[in-house]
C-alpha positions as CSV (number, residue, x, y, z in Angstrom):
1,X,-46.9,16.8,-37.1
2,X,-44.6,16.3,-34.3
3,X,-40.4,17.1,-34.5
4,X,-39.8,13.5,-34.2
5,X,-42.1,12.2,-37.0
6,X,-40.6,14.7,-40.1
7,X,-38.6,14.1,-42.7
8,X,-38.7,10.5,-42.0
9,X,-37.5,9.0,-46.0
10,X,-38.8,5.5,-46.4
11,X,-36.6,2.7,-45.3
12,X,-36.3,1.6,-48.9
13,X,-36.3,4.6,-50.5
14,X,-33.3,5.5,-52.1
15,X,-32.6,8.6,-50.5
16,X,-32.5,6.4,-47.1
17,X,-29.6,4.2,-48.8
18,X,-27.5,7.0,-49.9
19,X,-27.9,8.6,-46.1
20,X,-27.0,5.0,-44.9
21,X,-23.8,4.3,-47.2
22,X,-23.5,8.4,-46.1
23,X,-23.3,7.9,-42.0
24,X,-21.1,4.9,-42.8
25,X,-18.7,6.6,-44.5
26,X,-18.6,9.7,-42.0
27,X,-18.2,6.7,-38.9
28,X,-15.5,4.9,-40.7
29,X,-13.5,8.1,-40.7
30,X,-14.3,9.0,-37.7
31,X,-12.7,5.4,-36.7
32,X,-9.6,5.7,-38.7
33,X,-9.2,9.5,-37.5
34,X,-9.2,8.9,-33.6
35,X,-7.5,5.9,-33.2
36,X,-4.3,6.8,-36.1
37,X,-1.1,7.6,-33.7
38,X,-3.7,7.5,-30.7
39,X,-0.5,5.7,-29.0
40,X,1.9,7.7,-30.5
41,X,1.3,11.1,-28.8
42,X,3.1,12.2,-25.5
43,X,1.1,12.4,-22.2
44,X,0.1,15.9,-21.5
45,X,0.4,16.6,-18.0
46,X,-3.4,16.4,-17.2
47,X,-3.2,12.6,-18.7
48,X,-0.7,11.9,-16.4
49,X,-2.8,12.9,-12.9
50,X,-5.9,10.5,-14.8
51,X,-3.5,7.7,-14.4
52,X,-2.2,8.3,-11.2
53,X,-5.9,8.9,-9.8
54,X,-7.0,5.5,-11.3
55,X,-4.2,3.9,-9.5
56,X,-4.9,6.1,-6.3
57,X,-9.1,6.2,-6.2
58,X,-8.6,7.0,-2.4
59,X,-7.2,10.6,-3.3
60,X,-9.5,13.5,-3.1
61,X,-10.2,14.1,-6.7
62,X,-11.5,11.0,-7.9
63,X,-13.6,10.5,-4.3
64,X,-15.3,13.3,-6.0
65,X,-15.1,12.8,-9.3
66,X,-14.7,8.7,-9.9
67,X,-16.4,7.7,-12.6
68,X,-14.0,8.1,-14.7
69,X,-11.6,6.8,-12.7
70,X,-12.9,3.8,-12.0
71,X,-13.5,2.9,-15.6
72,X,-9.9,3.6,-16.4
73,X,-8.7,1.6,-12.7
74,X,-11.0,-1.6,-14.2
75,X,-9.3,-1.4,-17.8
76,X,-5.6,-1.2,-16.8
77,X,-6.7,-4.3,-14.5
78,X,-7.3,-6.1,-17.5
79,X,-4.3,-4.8,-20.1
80,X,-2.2,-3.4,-17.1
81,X,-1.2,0.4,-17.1
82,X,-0.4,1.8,-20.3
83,X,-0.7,5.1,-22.2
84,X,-2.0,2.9,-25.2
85,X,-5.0,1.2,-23.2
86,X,-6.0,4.5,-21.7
87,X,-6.1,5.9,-25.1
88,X,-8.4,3.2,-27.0
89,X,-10.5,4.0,-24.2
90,X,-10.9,7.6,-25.1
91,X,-11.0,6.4,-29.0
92,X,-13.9,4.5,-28.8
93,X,-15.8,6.6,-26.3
94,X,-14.8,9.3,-28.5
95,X,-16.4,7.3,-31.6
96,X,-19.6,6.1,-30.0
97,X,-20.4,10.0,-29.0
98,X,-20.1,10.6,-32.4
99,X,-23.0,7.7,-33.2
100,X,-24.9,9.0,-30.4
101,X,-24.7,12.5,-31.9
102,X,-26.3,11.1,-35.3
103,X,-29.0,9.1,-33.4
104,X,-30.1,11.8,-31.3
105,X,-30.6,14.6,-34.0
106,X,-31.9,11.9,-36.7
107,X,-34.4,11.3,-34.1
108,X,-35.1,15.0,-33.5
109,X,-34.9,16.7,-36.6
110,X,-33.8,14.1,-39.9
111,X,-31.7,11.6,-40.7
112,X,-29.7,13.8,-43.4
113,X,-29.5,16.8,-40.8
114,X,-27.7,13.8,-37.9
115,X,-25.6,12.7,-41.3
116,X,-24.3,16.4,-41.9
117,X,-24.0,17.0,-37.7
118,X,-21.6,13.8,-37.6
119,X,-19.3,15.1,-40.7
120,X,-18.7,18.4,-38.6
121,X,-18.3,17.0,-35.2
122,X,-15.6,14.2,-37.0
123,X,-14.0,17.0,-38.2
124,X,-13.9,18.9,-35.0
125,X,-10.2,19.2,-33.8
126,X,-11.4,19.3,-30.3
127,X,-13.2,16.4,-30.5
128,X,-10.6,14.9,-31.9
129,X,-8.6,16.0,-29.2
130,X,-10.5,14.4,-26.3
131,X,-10.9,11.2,-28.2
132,X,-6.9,11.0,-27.7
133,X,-6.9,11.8,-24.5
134,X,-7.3,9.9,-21.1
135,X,-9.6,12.6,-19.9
136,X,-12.9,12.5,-18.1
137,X,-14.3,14.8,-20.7
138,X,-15.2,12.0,-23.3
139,X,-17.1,10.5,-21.1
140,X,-18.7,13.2,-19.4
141,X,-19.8,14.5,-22.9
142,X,-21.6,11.2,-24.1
143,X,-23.6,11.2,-20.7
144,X,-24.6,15.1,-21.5
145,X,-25.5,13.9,-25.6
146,X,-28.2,11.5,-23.8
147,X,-29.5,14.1,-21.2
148,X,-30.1,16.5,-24.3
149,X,-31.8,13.9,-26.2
150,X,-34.2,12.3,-23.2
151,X,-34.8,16.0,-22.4
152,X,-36.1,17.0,-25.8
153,X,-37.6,13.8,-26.6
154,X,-39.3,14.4,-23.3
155,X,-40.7,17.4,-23.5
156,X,-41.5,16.5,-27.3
157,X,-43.7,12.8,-27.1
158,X,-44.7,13.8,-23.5
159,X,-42.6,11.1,-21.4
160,X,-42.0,11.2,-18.3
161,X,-40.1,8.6,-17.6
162,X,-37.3,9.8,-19.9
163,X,-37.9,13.3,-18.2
164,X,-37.1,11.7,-15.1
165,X,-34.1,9.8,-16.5
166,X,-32.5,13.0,-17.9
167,X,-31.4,13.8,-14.2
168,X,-30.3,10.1,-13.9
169,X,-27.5,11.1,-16.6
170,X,-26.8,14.7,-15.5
171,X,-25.9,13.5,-12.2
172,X,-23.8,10.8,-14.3
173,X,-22.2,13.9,-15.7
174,X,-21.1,16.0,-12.8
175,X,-20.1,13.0,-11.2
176,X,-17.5,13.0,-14.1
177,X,-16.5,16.5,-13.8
178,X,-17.8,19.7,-12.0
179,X,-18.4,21.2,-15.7
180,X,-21.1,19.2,-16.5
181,X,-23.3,21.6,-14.2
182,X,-22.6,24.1,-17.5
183,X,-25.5,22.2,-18.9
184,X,-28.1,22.8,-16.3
185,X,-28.9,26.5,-17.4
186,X,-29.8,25.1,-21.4
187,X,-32.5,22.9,-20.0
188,X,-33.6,25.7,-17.2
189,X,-33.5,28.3,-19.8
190,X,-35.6,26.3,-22.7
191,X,-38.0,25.6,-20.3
192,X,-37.9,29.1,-19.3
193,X,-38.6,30.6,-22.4
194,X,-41.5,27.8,-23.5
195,X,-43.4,28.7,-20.2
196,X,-43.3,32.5,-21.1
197,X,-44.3,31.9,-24.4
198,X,-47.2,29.2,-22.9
199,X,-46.1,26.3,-25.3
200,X,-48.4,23.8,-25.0
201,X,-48.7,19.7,-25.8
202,X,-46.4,16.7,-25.2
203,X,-44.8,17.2,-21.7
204,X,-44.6,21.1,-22.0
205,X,-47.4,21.2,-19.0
206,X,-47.7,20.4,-15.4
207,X,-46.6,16.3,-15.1
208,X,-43.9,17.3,-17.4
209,X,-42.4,20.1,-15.5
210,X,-42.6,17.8,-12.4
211,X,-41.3,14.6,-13.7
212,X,-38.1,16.9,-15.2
213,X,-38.1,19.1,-12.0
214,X,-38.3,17.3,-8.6
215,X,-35.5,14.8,-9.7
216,X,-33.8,17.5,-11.4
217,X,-33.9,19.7,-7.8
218,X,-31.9,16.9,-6.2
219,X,-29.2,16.8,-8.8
220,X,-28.5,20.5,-8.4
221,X,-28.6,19.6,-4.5
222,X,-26.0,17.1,-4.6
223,X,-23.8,19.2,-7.2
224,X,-23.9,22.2,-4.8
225,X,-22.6,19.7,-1.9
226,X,-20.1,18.5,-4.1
227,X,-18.9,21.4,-5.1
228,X,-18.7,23.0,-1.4
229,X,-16.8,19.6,-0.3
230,X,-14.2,20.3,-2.9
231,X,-14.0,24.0,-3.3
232,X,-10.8,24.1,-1.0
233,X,-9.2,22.2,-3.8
234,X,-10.8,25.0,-5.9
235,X,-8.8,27.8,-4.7
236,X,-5.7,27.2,-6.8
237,X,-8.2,28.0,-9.6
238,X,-8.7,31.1,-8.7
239,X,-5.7,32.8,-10.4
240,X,-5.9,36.0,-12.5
241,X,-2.2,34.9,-13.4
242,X,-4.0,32.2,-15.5
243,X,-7.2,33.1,-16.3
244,X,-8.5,33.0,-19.6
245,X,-9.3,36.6,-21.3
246,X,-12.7,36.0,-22.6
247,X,-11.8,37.0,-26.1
248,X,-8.8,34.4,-26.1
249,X,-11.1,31.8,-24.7
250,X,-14.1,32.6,-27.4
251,X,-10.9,32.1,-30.3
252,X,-9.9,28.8,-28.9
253,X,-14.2,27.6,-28.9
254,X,-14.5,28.4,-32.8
255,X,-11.3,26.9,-33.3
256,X,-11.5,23.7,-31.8
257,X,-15.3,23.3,-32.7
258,X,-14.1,24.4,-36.0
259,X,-14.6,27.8,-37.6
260,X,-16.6,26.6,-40.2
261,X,-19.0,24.9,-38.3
262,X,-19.1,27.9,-36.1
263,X,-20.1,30.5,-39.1
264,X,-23.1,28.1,-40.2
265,X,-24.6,27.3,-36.9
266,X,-25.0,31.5,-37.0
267,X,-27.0,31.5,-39.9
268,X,-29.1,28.5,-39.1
269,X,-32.1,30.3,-36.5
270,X,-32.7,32.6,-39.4
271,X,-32.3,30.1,-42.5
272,X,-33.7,27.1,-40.7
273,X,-36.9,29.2,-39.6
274,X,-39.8,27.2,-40.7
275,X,-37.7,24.5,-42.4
276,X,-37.2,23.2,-38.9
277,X,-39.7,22.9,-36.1
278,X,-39.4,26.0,-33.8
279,X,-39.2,24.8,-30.4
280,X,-36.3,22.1,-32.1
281,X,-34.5,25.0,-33.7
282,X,-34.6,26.8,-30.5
283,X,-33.2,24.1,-28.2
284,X,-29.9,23.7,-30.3
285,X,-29.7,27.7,-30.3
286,X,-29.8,27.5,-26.7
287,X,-27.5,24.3,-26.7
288,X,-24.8,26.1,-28.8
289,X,-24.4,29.2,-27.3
290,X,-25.7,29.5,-23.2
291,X,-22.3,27.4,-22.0
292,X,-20.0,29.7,-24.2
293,X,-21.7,32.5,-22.5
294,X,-21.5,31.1,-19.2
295,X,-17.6,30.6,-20.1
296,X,-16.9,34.1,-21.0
297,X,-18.9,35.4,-17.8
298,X,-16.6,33.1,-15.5
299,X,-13.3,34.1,-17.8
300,X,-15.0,37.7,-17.3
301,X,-15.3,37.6,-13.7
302,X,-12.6,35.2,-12.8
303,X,-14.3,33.0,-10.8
304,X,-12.3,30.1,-11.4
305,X,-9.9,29.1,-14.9
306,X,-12.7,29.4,-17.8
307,X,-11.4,26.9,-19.9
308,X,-12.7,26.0,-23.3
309,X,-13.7,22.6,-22.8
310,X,-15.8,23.1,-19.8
311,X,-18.3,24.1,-22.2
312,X,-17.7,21.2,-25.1
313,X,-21.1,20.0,-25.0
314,X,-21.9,23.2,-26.6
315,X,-20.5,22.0,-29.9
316,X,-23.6,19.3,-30.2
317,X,-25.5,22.8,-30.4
318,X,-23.1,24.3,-32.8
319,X,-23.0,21.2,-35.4
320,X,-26.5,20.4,-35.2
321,X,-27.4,24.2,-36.4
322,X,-24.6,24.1,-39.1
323,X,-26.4,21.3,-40.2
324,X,-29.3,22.8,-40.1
325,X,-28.3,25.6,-41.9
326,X,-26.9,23.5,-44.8
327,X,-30.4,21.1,-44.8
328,X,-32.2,24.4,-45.0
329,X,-29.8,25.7,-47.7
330,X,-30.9,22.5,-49.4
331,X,-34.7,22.6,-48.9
332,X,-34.9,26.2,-50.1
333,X,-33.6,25.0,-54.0
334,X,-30.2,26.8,-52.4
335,X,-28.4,24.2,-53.9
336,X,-25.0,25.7,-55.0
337,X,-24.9,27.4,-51.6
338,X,-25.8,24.1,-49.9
339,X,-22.7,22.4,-52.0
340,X,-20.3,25.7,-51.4
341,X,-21.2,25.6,-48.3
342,X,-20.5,21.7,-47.3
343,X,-17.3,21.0,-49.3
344,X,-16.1,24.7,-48.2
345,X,-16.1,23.7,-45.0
346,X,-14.3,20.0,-45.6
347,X,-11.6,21.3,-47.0
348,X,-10.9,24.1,-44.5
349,X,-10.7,21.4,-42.1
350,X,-8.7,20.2,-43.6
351,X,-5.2,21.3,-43.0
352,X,-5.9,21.9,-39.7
353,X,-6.5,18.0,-39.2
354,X,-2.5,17.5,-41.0
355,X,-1.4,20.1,-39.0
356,X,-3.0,18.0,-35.8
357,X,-0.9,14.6,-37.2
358,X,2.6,16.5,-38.1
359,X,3.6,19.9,-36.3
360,X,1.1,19.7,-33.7
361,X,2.1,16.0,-32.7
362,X,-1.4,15.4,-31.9
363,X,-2.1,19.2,-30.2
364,X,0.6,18.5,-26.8
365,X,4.0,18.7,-26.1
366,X,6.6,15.9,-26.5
367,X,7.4,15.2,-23.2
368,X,8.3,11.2,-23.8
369,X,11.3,12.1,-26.3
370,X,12.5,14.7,-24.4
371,X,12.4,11.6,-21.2
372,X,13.9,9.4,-23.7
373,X,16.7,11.8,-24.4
374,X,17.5,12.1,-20.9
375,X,17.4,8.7,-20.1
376,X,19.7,8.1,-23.0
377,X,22.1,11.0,-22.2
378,X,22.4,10.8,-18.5
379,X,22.7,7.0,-18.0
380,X,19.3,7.9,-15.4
381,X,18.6,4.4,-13.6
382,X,14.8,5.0,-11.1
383,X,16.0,2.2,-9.4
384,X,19.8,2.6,-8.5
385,X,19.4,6.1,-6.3
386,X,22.4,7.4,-8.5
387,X,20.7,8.9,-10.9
388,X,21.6,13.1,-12.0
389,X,19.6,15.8,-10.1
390,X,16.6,16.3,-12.9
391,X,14.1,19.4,-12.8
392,X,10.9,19.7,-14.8
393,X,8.5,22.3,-15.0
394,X,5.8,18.8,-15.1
395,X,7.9,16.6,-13.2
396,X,5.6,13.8,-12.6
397,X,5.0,13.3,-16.8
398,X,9.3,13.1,-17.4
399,X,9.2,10.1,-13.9
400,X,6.2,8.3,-15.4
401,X,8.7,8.2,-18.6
402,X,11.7,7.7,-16.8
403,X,10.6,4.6,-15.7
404,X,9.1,5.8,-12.0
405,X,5.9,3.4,-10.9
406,X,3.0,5.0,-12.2
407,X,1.0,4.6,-8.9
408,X,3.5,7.2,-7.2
409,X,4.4,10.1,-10.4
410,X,3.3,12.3,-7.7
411,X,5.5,11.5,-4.8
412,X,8.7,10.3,-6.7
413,X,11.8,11.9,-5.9
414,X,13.4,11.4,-9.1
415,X,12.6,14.6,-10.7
416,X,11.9,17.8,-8.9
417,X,9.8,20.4,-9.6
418,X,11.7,23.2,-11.1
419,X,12.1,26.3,-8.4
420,X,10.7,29.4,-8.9
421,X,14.2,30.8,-9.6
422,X,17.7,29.0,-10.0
423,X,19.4,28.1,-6.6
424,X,22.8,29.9,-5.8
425,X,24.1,27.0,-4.1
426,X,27.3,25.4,-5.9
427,X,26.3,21.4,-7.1
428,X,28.6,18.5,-7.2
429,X,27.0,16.2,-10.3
430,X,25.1,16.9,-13.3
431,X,21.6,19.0,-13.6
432,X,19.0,18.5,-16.5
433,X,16.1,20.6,-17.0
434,X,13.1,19.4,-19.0
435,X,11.2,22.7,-19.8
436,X,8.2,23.6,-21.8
437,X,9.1,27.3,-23.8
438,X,5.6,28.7,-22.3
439,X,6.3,27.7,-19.0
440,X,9.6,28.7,-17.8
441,X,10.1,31.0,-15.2
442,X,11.5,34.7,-16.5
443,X,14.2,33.8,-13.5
444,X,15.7,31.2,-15.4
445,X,15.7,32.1,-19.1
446,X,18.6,34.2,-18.7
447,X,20.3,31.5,-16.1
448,X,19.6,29.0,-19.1
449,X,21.1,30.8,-22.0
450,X,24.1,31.7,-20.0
451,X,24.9,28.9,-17.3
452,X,23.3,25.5,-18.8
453,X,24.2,23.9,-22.2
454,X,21.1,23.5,-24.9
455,X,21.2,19.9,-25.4
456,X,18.2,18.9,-27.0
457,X,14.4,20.8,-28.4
458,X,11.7,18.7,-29.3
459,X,9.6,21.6,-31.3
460,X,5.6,21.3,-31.1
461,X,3.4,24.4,-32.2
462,X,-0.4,24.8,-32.2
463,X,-0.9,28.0,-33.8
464,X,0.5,31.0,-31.9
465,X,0.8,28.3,-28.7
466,X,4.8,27.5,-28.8
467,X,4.9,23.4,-27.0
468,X,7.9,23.4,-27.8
469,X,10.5,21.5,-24.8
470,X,13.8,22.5,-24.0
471,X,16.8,19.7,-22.3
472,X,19.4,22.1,-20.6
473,X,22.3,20.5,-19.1
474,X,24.2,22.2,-16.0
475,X,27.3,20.6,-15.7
476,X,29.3,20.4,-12.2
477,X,31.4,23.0,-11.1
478,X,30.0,25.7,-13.6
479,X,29.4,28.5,-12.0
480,X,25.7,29.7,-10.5
């Protein structure tokens, strides 16, 4: 019996009808969790540049990189620029990922497996995270969800016409981002491993291997060219100064795919074994944890930033096998272990999603208040040219809410960049600094504390990550 054709419960049966009401339930909160305060949240500078770049498609990043970009240029067209718009955007991509997810690995395993895959993946903070933001990622992840599931499908029924539209989407992919290349060695790697073994049937055989390989060859071809034509841009990646250590970046993976889900997908190659086709089981194994190792190898080796999100369609991997480990726990009689187990892991989500909606203030710092507080305070006018000399360490995020077009956050003048250490020059008006703790030079902390007035702090934590942002005042004639 084929992966596809298990497990299958009868449409009326009443195990189907509980799974139904079940998937309902799990969408609906996924709904209500990515589009509550989806407006409310600050920009994060990264936001910021996806705005600019939709209103400036000529620049060299979204020439690279414009799918994205052109999605979010054709929805402001139609609601006009807002931070609101751009987030619905991300909310409903965010949502509709999360229905893919269920109909890929209902398809591919069961229906209750898909059901159980969609809880953890709701839960996710850093799922929840890119459904919030007006990011590339959300979009580059639902194209990589459909590669996976034409790729196994594939392979699986033996068709080559998905096989051949798998490259269709990966190119889809790295056409949103560079990252989605971090796929390519899953699908080389499973196919790797079933030719050693000499897996047979469906399209694991010659006009399989050609329909997935010739198309896939020219993907990799134009990703390579992309990537030369852009790697000057690169360069400012290269940074040991901000490199990721890889056991830092392994904490922040199992904490934003969620620790729970991260434990179970562990446990599933062993407890899933013959509860779950092989080949199936195998996959997701691969799925889960070949981009987190590609991501410590690049943190090792600093190659560029490794980055925990470069990898995020690894957590498809890692809540299809916690699933699977819970489905198995079921399957096996385990039921207490199986209910342990599932509601264990709700609730330890839990405070980690209030945290997201109160002292995290949606996982970014609050950059619009502490604009708001300027504007208010310093009588700031974009548009009179007699506005207060204002330094940021993200300069074109305070503009954008300073009133600055958002076409030109880049190249305003109103706020500068703050210099690498304070200026020894005397000033004749007022100075504000807009400063995020984590991000301020060691040259001006003590300049701060003893020069510059406190005026404001808008506090934001995520865990040991202080967001917090700082308003100092420097008033004329006060000595440097």
């Amino acid at each position: 019996m084929s992966a596809v054709s298990q497990h299958q419960p009868h449409p009326l049966s009443v195990g189907f009808l509980k799974t139904r009401w079940a998937l309902l339930a799990v969408l609906g909160t996924a709904v209500v969790l990515r589009f509550l305060f989806a407006g409310r949240w600050s920009l994060w500078q990264d936001e910021e540049s996806s705005i600019f770049f939709s209103l400036n498609l000529g620049a060299q990043f979204p020439r690279h990189f414009p799918l994205f970009f052109a999605l979010l240029r054709g929805l402001f067209e139609c609601t006009g620029v807002s931070v609101h718009a751009g987030r619905l955007l991300a909310a409903s991509l965010g949502v509709i990922s999360i229905g893919l997810v269920f109909q890929v690995i209902s398809r591919l395993v069961s229906r209750e497996v898909g059901v159980l895959a969609a809880v953890f993946l709701t839960l996710s903070l850093g799922h929840l995270f890119w459904s919030q933001s007006i990011r590339y990622y959300i979009l580059l992840f639902v194209f990589q969800v459909i590669s996976v599931y034409l790729f196994v499908d594939g392979f699986e029924r033996g068709r080559p016409r998905e096989l051949v539209l798998v490259s269709v989407f990966l190119l889809l992919g790295v056409l949103s981002h560079l990252s989605g290349a971090l796929l390519f060695p899953v699908l080389v790697g499973h196919l790797a491993l079933s030719m050693l073994l000499r897996e047979r049937g469906g399209g694991y055989g010659l006009k399989g291997y050609m329909a997935f390989g010739i198309p896939f060859v020219v993907v990799c071809a134009i990703f390579c060219g992309q990537y030369f034509s852009f790697r000057a841009s690169l360069s400012s990646l290269v940074t040991r100064e901000q490199g990721s250590e890889p056991a830092a970046l392994l904490v922040r993976l199992v904490a934003y795919f969620g620790a729970p889900a991260f434990v179970l997908s562990l446990l599933a190659p062993w407890v899933g074994r013959g509860i779950v086709p092989g080949r199936i089981l195998r996959f997701f194994t691969c799925l889960a944890f070949i981009p987190m190792l590609e991501l410590l190898v690049i943190a090792k080796l600093n190659i560029v930033i490794a980055l925990w999100y470069q990898g995020f369609i690894a957590i498809v991997g890692v809540v299809t096998l916690s699933a699977i480990t819970l489905y198995s726990l079921r399957q096996r009689g385990w039921l207490l272990a199986y209910r342990v187990a599932l509601f264990g892991s709700v609730l330890v989500s839990l405070p980690f999603l209030f945290g997201y909606y109160t002292s995290m203030h949606g996982d970014r710092p609050r950059w619009e208040e502490a604009a708001r507080f300027v504007r208010e305070a310093s009588a700031v006018d974009p548009g009179s040219g007699r506005s207060p000399l204002i330094y940021s360490t993200v300069a074109p995020i305070v503009a954008f809410y300073l009133g600055s077009d958002p076409s030109a956050t880049m190249d305003q003048s109103i706020v500068k960049d703050l210099p690498p250490r304070p200026s020894e020059k005397p000033v004749e008006s007022e100075e504000w600094f807009v400063v995020e703790n984590d991000e301020i030079p060691q040259a001006h902390v003590k300049w701060f504390a003893q020069e510059c007035v406190l005026a404001a702090k808008f506090e934001a934590r995520t865990g040991p990550k202080d967001r917090t942002i700082f308003v100092y005042r420097h008033r004329p004639g006060t000595p440097r």
